[in-house]
N, C-alpha and C positions, 0 to 999 in steps of 0.2 A: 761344657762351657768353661772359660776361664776370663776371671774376674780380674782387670788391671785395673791401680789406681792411677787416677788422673788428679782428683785435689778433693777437699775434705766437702765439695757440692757435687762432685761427678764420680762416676766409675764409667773403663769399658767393657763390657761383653761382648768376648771374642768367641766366635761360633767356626762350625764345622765347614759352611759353605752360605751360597745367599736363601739357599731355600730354609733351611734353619731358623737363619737373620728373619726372612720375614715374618716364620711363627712364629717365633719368640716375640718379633714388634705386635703380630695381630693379637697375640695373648694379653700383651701386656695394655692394649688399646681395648681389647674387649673386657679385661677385668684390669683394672689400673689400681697401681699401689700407691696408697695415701703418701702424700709429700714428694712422690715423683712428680716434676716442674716441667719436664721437656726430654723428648726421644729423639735425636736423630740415628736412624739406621743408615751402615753403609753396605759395601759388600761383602764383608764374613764380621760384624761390628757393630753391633748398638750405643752409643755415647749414652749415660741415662746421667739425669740433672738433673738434683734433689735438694728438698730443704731439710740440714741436719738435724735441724728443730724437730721435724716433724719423723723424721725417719733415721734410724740409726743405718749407719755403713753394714756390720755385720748382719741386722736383722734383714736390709734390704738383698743382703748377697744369696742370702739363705733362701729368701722368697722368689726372687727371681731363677734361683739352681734348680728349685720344684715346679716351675712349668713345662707342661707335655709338649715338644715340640713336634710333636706328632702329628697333630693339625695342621695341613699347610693352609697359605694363606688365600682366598676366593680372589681370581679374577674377574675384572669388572667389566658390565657391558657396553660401557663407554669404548667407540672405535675410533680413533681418530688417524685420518691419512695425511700424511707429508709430503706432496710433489717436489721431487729431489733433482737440480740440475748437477746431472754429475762430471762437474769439470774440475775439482778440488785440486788442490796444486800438490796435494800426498798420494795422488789415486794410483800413479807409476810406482811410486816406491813400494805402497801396500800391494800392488799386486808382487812383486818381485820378493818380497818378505813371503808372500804367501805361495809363491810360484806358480801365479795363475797369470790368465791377464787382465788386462783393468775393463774389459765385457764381461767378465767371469765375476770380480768383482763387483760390478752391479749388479749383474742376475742374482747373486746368492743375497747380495745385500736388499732386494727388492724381492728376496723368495720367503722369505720368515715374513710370523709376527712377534713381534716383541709386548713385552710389558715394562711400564714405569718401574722399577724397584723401588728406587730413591729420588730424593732432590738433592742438592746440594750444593756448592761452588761458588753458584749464581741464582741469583733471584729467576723461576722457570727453567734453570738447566735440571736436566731429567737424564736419569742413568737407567738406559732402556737395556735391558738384560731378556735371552729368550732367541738371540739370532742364530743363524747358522754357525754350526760348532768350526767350520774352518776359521774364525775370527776371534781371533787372539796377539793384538797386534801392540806391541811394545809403544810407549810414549816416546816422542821425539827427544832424541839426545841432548838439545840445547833448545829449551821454548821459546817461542813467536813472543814477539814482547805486544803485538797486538794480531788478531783474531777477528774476520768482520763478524757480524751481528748473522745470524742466519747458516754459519757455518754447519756441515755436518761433517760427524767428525766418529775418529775409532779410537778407542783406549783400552788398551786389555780386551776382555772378552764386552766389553759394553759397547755401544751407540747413542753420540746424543747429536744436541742440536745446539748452539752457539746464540743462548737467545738476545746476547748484547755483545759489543765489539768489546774485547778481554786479552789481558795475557793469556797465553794455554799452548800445552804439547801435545794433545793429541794430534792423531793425522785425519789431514783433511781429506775426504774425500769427494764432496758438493757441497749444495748452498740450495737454501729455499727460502720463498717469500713469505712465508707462514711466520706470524708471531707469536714466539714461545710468552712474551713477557707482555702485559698488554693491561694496563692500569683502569682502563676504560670497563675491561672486562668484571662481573663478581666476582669471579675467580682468575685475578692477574697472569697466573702460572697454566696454559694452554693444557699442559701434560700433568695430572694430578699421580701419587701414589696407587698405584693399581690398574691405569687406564690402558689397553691396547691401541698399541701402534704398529701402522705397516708405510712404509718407502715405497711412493712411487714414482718411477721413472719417468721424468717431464722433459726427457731432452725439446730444445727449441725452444722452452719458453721463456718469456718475457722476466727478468730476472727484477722484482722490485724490491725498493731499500725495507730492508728488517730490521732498523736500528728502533731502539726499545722509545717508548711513549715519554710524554715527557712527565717528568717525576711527580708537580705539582703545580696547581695556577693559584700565584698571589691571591687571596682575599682582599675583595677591594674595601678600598680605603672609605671606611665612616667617617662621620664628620666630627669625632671625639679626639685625644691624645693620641700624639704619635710620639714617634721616634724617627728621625730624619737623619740617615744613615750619607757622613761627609766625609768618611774614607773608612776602606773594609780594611785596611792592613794583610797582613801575606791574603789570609782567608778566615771569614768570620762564616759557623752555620748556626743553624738554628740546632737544639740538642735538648734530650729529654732523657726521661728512665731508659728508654730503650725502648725496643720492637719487638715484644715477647710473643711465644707462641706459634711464631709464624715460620716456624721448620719446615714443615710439612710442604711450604711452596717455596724452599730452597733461601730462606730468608732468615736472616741473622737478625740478633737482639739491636746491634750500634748500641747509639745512647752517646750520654756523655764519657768520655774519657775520664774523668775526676770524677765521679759519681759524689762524695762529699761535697765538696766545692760547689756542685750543679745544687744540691741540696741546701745548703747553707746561702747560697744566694737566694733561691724561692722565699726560704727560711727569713732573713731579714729585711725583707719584705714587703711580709706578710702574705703568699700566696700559701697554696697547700706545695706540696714537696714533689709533685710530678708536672708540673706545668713548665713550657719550653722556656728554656731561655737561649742568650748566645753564649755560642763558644767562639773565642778566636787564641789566634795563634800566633806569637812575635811580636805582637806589640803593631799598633797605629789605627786601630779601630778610634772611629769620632763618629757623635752621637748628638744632634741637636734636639733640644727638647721644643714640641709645638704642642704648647700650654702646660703645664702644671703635671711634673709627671716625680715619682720615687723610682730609682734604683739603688742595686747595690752592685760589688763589684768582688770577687773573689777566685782563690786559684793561683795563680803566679804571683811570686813578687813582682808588680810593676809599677811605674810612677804613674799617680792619674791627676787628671789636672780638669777645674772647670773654666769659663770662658763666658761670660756677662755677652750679652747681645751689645752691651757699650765697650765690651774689651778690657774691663776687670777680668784678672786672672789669678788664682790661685792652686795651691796644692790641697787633695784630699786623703780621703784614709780608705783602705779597702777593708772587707769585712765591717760595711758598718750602713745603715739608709742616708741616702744623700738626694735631699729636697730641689729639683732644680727645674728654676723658674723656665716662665715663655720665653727662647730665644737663647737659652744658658746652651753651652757643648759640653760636652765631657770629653774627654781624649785618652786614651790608655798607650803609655810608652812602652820601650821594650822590655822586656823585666830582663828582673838583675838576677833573679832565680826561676827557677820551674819554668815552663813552658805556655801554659795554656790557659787567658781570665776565662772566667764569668759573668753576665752582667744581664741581672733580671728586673722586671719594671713592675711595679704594684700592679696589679691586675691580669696583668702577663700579657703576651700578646697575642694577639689576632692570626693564627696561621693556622692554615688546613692540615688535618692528618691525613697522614695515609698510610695506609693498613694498621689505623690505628692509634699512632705517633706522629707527632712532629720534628724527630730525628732524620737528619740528613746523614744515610749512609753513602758515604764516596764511593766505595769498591761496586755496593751492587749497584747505583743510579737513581737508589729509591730516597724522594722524601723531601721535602723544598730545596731547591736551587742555593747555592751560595750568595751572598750580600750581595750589593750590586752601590755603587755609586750614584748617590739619590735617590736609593730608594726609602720608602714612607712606611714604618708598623707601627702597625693601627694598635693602640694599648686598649685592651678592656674595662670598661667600670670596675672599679674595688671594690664596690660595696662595702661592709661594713667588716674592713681586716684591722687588726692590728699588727702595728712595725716592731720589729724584736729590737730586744737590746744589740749596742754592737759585740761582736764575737771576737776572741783572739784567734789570727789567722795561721795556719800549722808549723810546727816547730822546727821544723824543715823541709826544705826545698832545693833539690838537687842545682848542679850551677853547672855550667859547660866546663871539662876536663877535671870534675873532681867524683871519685868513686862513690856509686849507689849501691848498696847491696840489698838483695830483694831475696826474700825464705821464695825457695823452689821444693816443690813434692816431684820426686823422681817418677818418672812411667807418662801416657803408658807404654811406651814403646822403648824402654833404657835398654830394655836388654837386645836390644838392634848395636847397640853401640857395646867398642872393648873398654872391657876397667878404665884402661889407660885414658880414651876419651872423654869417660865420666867422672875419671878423678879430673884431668883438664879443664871440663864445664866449670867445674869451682874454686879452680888453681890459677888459671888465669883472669885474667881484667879483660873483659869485650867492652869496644869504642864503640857507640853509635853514629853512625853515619848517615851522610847526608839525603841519602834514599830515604831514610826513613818516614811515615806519615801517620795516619788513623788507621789501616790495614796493620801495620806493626813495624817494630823497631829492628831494620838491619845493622847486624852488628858484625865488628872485625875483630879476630883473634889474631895474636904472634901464631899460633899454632891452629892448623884446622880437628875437627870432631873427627874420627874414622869410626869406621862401622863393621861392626862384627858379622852382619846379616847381608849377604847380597842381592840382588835384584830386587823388582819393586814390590811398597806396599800398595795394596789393596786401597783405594780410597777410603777411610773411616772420618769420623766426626773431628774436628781439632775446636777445643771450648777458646773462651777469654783468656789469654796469659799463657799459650801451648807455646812450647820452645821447639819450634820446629825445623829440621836441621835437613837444608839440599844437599844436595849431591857435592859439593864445593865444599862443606864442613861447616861454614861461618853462617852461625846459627840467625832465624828471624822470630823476634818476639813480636806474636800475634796480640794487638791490642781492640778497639772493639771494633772497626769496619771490617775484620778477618771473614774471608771465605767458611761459609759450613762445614765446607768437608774438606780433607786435601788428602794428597799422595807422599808425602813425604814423612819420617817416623818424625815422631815429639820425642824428646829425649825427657821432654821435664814440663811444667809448669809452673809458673809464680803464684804462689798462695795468697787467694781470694783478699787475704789484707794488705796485701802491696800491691792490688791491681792501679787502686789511686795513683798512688808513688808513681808507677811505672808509666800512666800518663803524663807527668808532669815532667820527666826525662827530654833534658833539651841534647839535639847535634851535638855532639862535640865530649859530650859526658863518658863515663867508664861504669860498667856494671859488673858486680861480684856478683855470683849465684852463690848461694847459700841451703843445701840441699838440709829441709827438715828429718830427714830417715832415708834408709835405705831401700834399694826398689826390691820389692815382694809381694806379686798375686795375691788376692784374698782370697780364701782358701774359706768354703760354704762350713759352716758347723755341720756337725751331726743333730 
């Protein structure tokens, strides 16, 4: 095994191959180590996420170098078939990479069975490992910036299934009606960890839409306090602690972006500290109140303004409870700093989880719908809370075109890149650009990252805050809607205490890395 750091909550364990990877995960699933928080396993790669509180880095490296990987891990006797129409728009080229022909490539592709490895990417994408050894097929050169829902697809030595319409390089080689992601179902994700899969050949059939379920249905409106939503501005969603635990079905934490800010609004109040609130983004969010309702407002500097049902208006304060009567608006401008308010309501609101939370992640699909233009949330009873004092709101806030610097922990993947690169990442100022969103912040360098390592990685874990660098150089900071797993190395990520910060990063800003130590494997005691 060899032990790379990722930031002072994660480590990876890098293995020999996937058969390894999976004993090592069914070890650590059947005897599990205090304070370890979440596993995602990839293909020679375990990400493991821990609380330092509970587990020291050293003692955890030690514990994990002493299990048998000798045990492989049981297959399960869940079967499931895929009727695969095989007309994929890559099926000519993979056979020509493979020097067969694209019949040859179905028969073999419909001659195996495979098993689930992992999840990851996508909420139900499943990384089926197990097929005929001629399939070993490079990723597309430059990727599909969209991918239908139902695709089947080759990557490396794996096979999976495209369970929502996505960017992606793998090559396509058909499509089926089968729904990998499917909300309705107790278990959303069709293809679990361990389940056997076999392809088969449906040519002629009726090819139906496989675009994913819809994420959530409004809670209808009782007859108590609302919120009467009169303009969402860029995009306002609903946001919470996050979507823990829900790896295993290719499913990311999200959450809020600012996690303090998310907190600190609940906080004055009066609700408890994990109940949803909004987020939005650039300023123009307006909020009618219908009856008697508390918010507060927190997160970016922005101007916020109330509005009397008779047209009294005024300036307010954020970071503080603000009482506003039947008929009052609130309105939030564009801020003058940071990027992103908050704005919670005494009782909190009324909205469905799902799997769990009330975080709307964008990337995977999952989790209430964004604001809409009239629409009505329904606020809950307070019951008996008290409203905090008001709080002073944070002593900085980034502005567009002026330098952030965020502490970065180098690995795990530094040493993919030369010196020269990695002295770069913290030598140069990266602009953020206008791509950028809740998935992560693309940025532009004078100078692109080169890489010491060639050809691809392996798909493994990328946590909160990975700095993960394509093929282009000009690195993307993963913030919280990021993919589970990806193919490209991390050169570094932003420590756990500037994950905030690096939410609140508006367009137009400049980032220093600021590398706390130098990259070096942990190395197990004796």
């Amino acid at each position: 095994m060899r032990f790379l750091p990722v930031n002072r909550q994660a480590l990876m364990v890098e293995l020999a191959d996937l058969d390894e990877t999976l004993a090592l995960l069914g070890s650590l699933q059947r005897d599990p180590i205090a304070g370890v928080q979440e596993l995602v396993p990839a293909a020679r790669t375990v990400l493991v996420q821990f609380a330092p509180t509970q587990v020291g880095v050293a003692d955890l490296v030690r514990r994990i170098a002493a299990r048998d990987l000798g045990q492989r891990a049981r297959r399960s006797d869940v079967l499931i078939d895929i009727p695969v129409q095989y007309d994929g728009e890559d099926l000519a080229d993979v056979a020509r990479l493979l020097g067969i022909t694209p019949e040859e490539v179905v028969r073999r592709h419909t001659g195996s069975e495979y098993t689930v490895a992992f999840t990851g990417f996508a909420p139900g994408f499943a990384y089926l490992s197990g097929g005929d050894p001629i399939f070993n097929v490079p990723r597309r050169s430059s990727p599909r910036t969209r991918v239908p829902a139902g695709a089947v697809a080759l990557g490396g030595t794996f096979s999976a299934v495209y369970p929502q319409a996505s960017p992606g390089g793998w090559q396509l080689i058909g499509r089926t009606s089968e729904r990998m992601w499917d909300l309705a179902r107790a278990l959303p994700a069709l293809l679990q960890p361990g389940y056997r899969v076999r392809f088969v050949d449906a040519a002629g059939m009726e090819h139906a839409d496989a675009e994913s379920a819809p994420a959530a249905v409004q809670a209808e409106v009782p007859a108590g306090n609302a919120l009467l939503v009169k303009a969402t501005g860029l995009m306002t969603l609903f946001q919470d602690r996050g979507r823990l635990g829900q790896a295993g079905q290719g499913v990311s934490a999200s959450g809020a972006m600012d996690q303090a800010a998310f907190k600190a609004a609940n906080r004055l109040v009066g609700n408890a500290s994990d109940l949803a609130v909004l987020e939005t983004v650039g300023g123009g969010l307006s909020l009618q109140s219908r009856g008697e309702t508390v918010v507060a407002v927190t997160g970016a500097d922005a101007p916020l303004t109330v509005t009397t049902a008779q047209g009294r208006r005024w300036s307010v304060q954020r970071y503080q409870a603000l009482a506003l009567a039947d008929g009052d608006q609130l309105s939030l401008g564009q801020p003058v700093a940071g990027a992103r308010c908050y704005v919670a309501v005494r009782g909190g609101f009324e909205v469905a989880p799902v799997l769990g939370s009330a975080c709307t992640d964008t990337l995977a699909h999952v989790g209430p719908e964004p604001l809409a233009m009239g629409q009505i949330l329904p606020v809950r009873p307070a019951g008996r809370t008290a409203v905090a004092a008001p709080e002073l709101p944070p002593p900085f806030l980034p502005v567009a075109g002026q330098d952030v610097v965020l502490d970065v922990e180098l690995g795990p993947r530094t040493d993919w890149f030369t010196p020269e690169a990695v002295a770069l990442l913290a030598g140069q100022r990266w602009q953020v650009t206008p791509q950028s969103n809740r998935v992560g912040l693309r940025l532009a360098g004078e100078a692109a990252l080169t890489r010491a390592v060639d050809g691809e990685l392996p798909s493994e874990g990328t946590p909160l805050g990975a700095i993960q660098v394509p093929p282009n150089g000009q690195p993307v900071l993963f913030l919280a809607d990021h993919p589970l797993t990806g193919g490209y190395p991390v050169i570094g990520c932003v420590a756990p205490h500037h994950l905030d910060l690096a939410g609140q990063i508006p367009v137009g800003a400049w980032i220093r890395f600021n590398p706390l130590r130098a990259f070096a494997p942990y190395r197990p005691e004796a």
